[in-house]
N, C-alpha and C positions, 0 to 999 in steps of 0.2 A: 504494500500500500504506500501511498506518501509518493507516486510516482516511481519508488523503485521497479525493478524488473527481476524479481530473484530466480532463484535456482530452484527446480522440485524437489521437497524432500520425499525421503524414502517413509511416510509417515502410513501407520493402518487406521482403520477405524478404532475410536476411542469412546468412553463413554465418560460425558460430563454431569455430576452429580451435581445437583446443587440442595443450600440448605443444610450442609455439612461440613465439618472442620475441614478445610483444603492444604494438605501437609506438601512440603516440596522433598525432592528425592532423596534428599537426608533426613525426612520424618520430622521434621522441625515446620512450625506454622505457617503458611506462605504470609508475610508482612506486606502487603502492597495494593494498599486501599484506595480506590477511587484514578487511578492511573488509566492506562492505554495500552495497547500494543504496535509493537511496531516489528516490522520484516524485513531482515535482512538477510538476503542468501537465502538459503534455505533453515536460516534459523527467526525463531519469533521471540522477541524481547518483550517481557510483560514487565510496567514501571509500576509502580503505586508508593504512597506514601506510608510511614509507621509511626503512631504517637507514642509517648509514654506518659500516664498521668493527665493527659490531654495538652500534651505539649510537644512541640515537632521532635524527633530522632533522626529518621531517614528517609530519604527517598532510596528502595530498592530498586533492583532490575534482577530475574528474574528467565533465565532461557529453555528453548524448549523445540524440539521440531517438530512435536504431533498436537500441541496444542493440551494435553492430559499432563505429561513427566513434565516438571519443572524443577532448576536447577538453579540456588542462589547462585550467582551470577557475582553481584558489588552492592555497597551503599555508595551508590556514586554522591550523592548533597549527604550531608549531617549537619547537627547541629554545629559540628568544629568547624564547619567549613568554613563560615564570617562568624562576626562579631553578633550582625543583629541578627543569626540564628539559633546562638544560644539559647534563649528564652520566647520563644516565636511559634507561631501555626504557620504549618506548610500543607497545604491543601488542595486536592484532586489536579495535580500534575502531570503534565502530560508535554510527551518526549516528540518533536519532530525533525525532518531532517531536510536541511539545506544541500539543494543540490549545487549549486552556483559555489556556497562556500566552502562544502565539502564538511560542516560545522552539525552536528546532534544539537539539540537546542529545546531545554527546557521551561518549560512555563506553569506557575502555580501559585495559587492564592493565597497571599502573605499576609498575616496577622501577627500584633506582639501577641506574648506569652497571655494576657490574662483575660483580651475583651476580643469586639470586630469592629475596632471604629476606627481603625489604618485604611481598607477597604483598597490594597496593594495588589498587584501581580509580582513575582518574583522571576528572574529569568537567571540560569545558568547554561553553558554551554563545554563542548566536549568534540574532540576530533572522534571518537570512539562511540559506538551505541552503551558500553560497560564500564566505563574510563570514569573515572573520579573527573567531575563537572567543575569547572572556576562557577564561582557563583560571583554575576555581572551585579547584583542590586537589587534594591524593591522601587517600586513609582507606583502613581496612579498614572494610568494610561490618558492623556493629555491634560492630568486633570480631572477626570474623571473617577468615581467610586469605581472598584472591581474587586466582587465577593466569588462567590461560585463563578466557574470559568472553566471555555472548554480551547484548544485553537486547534485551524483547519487549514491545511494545505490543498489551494484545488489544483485540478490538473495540468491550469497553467503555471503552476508557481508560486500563485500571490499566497500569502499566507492572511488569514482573519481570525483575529481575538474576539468572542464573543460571551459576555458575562454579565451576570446580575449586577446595575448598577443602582445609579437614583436620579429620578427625574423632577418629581413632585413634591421630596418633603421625605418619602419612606427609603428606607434602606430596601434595597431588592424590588423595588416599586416597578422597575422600568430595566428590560435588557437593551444592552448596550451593543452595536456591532464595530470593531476599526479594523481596517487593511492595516498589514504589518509592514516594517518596511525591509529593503531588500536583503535583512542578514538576519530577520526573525528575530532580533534582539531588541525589537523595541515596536513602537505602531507610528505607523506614518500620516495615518487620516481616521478622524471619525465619520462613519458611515450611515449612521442612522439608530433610529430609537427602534426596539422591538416592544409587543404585548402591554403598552403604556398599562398602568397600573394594576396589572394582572399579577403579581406579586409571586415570578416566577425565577427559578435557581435550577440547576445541574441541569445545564446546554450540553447535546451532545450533539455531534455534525455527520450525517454521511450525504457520500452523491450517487446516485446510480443513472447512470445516463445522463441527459442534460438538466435532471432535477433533484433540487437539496433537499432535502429530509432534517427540520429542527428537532430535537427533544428535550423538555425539558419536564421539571418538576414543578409542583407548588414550595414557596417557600414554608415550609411546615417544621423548621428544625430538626430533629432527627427520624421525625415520625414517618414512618410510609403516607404515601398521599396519592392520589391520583395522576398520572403522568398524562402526559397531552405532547402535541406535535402540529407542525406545520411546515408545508412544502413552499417552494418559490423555484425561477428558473434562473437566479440571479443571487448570488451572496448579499445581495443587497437589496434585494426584496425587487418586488413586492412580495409579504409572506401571507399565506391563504391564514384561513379563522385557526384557534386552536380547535385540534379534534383528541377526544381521549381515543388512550391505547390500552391494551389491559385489562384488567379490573381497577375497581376504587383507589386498590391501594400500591398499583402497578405490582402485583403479589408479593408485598411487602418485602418491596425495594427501593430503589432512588439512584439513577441513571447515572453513570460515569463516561458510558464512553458505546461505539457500537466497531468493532472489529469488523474489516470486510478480508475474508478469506476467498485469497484468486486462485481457484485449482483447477487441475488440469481438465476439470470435467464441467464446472458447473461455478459461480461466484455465489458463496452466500454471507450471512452478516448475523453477526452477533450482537444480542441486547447484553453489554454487562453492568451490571450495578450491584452495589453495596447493600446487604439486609445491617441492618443499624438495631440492637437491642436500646432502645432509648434510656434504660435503668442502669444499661452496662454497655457500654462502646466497646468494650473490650470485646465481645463474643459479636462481633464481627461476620458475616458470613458472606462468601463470594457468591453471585448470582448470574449466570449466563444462559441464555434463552436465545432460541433462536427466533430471527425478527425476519419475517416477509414484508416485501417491499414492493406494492404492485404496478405496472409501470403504467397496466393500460389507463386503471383510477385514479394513479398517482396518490393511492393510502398506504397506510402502513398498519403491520396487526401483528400482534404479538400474544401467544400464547401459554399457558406454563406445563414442565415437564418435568417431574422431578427429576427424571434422566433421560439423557440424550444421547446422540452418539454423533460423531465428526469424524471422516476422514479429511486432514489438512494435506494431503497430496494433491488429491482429487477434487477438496471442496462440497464432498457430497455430507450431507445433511441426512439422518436417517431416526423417524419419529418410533416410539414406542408401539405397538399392537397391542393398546388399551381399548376399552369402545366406554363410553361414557352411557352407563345403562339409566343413569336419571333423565334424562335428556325425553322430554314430550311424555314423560309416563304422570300417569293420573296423580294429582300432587294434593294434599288437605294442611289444616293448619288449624291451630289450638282458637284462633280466631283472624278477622282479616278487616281490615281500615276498608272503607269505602272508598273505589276506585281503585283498589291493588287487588291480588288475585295471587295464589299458593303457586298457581303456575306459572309466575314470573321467577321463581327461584331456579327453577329446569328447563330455560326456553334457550339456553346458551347466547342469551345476553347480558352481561354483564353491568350495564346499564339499567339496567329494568332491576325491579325489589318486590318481594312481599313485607307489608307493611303490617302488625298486627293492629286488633282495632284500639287498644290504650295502651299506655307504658306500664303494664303490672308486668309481673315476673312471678313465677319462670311462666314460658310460653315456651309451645315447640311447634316442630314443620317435617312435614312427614311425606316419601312417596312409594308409591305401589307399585310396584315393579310389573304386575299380573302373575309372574312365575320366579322362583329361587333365580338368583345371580349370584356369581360369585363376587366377590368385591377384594380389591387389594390397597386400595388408596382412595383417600376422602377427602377434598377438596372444597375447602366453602370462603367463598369471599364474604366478608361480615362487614355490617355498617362501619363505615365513623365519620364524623363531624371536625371541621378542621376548625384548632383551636381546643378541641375537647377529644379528643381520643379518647377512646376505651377499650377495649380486650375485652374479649365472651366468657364466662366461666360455662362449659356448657358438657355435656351428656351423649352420647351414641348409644342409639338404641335399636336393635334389630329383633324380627321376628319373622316364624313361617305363616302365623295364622291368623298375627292384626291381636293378638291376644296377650299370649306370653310371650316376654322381650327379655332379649339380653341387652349390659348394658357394658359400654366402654366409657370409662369415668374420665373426663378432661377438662373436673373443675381444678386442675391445677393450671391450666392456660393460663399466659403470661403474655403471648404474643398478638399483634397488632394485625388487624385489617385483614389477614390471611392466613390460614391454617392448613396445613396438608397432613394428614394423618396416615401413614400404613400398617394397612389391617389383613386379616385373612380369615374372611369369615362370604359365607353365606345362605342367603335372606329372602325376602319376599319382600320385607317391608323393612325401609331405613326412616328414622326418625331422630331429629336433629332437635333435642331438649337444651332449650336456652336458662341457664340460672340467673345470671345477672349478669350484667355490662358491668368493669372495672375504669370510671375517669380518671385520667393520670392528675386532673386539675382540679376536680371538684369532689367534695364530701360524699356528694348523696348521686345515684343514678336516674338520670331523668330522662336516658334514650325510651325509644319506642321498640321491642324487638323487630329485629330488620333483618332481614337476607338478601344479599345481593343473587347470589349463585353457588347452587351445592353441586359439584359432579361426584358421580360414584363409579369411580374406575375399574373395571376387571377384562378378563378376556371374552373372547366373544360368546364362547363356548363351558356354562358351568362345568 
């Protein structure tokens, strides 16, 4: 990518797990959070950054030629590297490469050690994609605020910073676009305002043919939120409406970057982002989804898998043989709001909700299969309200006869906006027992039970 032209590696098919500890090929944690990848030769350099305490440490680099085995590589920035790194945030980083200078060239969102009201980009650069970086400085890009930040090399060359800036008054109020100038070590012009007060963060860029593809988040602080997008035929717009992708809570993650792998058979693209524990940063979790791009609609639609499989030779893309047995089967509900319906939870819109008729608890939501399925994964996008988040404590409940139910207890849940559970049971009838909503901000629960979308995953054949 980035214009290079690499070599094929000798790479098989791989299977990308996500929603689990991602260990590198000495068993040690992969550290490299919110970063990119970049291709060279027939090798892929994954960068991300590592905190400690919530304070920058490193930016890693990270290699690998199947896209699965990865190999710490260097800390190419540390905090040693300058003076204002020592006590600083270094944040969603990301490496590209100067054909002209021949120069690796980093870019990422600088903050001191204790607040975000620096509102910096940081640039470092490197003759080497693994080389210990000089680190050039921090600035505000002409003056301007930059928080969350992505940068994009298009195929002629120019390079474009584009980040959560301010336009009106609010921090992240307003995205920012500027052309860089020609050594990627600094920006030459501002370009225009994005999403005026739409209060949007983690920009990711890809292009496929002659059209960009924007991503980005809501500004929600660490919480999973709804992701959205927008196409244009121009880095500089005009850019179409925001449109969501995903589920509510983009399956509780938050967009860093989209990898295009060019193989010898087929081009496809990776969604990666960061799963964020909001109570604990630390438990961190890598999220990679494969992202369709569709040229005739010019949309984009993203799915979730808890495993996937990649060949990085080839480029070929290969989905699991699950069948989503909830999907249009007769649906009921412990009660239902006027103008929602039990079958908006199984219609595979993610958009659409059953709404219950008052906020009591517990409530549940139930479907009929007509016959046993087997089931091996549970999947439910659940409310949340931006600003108030809350987590489900909730119930799995299965039966043959609508009568007697067994139950899978998951009022330990902890986590936000999306749940995947794997099970190995089957049923006739699943039923989804909501105990209470947990708000991270408020005493008492005053949501309404809600469901986005429950799939019930298994093979086609009990």
């Amino acid at each position: 990518m980035f214009g290079l032209h690499p070599e094929r590696s000798n790479a098989a098919s791989v299977a990308i797990t996500n929603g689990t500890d991602w260990l590198d090929t000495a068993g040690n944690p992969i550290h490299a959070n919110s970063g990119n990848i970049l291709q060279v030769g027939s090798t892929y350099y994954l960068y991300g950054e590592h905190a400690v305490g919530g304070k920058f440490d490193s930016v890693n680099v990270y290699t690998s030629t199947d896209l699965k085995n990865w190999t710490f590589s260097n800390a190419i920035l540390t905090k040693d590297s300058a003076t204002e790194l020592a006590s600083s945030k270094i944040e969603r980083p990301k490496v590209i490469y100067n054909a002209s200078t021949k120069q690796y060239v980093l870019w990422a969102h600088y903050e001191n050690g204790t607040d975000y009201n620096l509102g910096r980009v940081a640039v470092a650069t490197s003759s080497t994609p693994n080389g210990k970086f000089t680190y050039e400085g921090s600035f505000r890009p002409l003056d301007y605020e930059s928080r969350d930040m992505t940068v994009f090399v298009d195929t002629n060359g120019t390079g474009y910073l584009v980040t959560a800036s301010r336009k009106n008054g609010g921090a992240n109020d307003t995205m920012a676009v500027f052309k860089m100038n020609a050594s990627y070590t600094g920006v030459q012009s501002f370009e225009g305002w994005l999403f005026e007060n739409a209060y949007r963060e983690a920009p990711a860029v890809v292009k496929k043919g002659n059209r960009y593809y924007l991503f980005t988040s809501q500004a929600a602080g660490w919480y999973p939120n709804q992701g959205a997008y927008a196409t244009a035929t121009s880095m500089t717009g005009p850019w179409t409406a925001l449109t969501p992708y995903g589920n509510p809570s983009a399956f509780g993650s938050q967009i860093h970057d989209i990898a295009t792998i060019q193989g010898s058979n087929t081009t496809s693209y990776i969604y990666m982002a960061d799963r964020w524990n909001p109570m604990n940063l630390g438990e961190h979790k890598h999220i990679w989804l494969p992202l369709t791009l569709n040229d005739a609609s010019g949309t984009a639609s993203l799915e979730w898998y808890t495993s996937w499989n990649i060949d990085a030779a080839t480029g070929q893309i290969t989905l699991p043989a699950l069948v989503n047995h909830a999907q249009g089967k007769a649906a009921s509900a412990s009660s239902t709001a006027s103008g929602s319906s039990p079958s908006l939870v199984n219609d595979g819109n993610y958009q659409t909700s059953w709404v219950a008729s008052s906020n009591s608890w517990p409530a549940w939501w139930q479907v009929d299969f007509g016959a046993p399925k087997t089931i091996t994964e549970i999947d439910i996008s659940w409310f949340m309200y931006k600003g108030s988040e809350g987590y489900y404590k909730y119930k799995i409940e299965t039966s043959n006869d609508g009568v007697n139910y067994s139950t899978i207890d998951r009022s330990n849940n902890l986590t936000y906006g999306f749940t995947t559970d794997a099970v190995n049971l089957t049923a006739r009838y699943v039923r989804i027992r909501m105990i209470t909503a947990v708000l991270w901000n408020n005493p008492g629960n005053w949501y309404t039970p809600t469901l986005h979308e429950v799939k019930l995953l298994g093979p086609a054949t009990p």
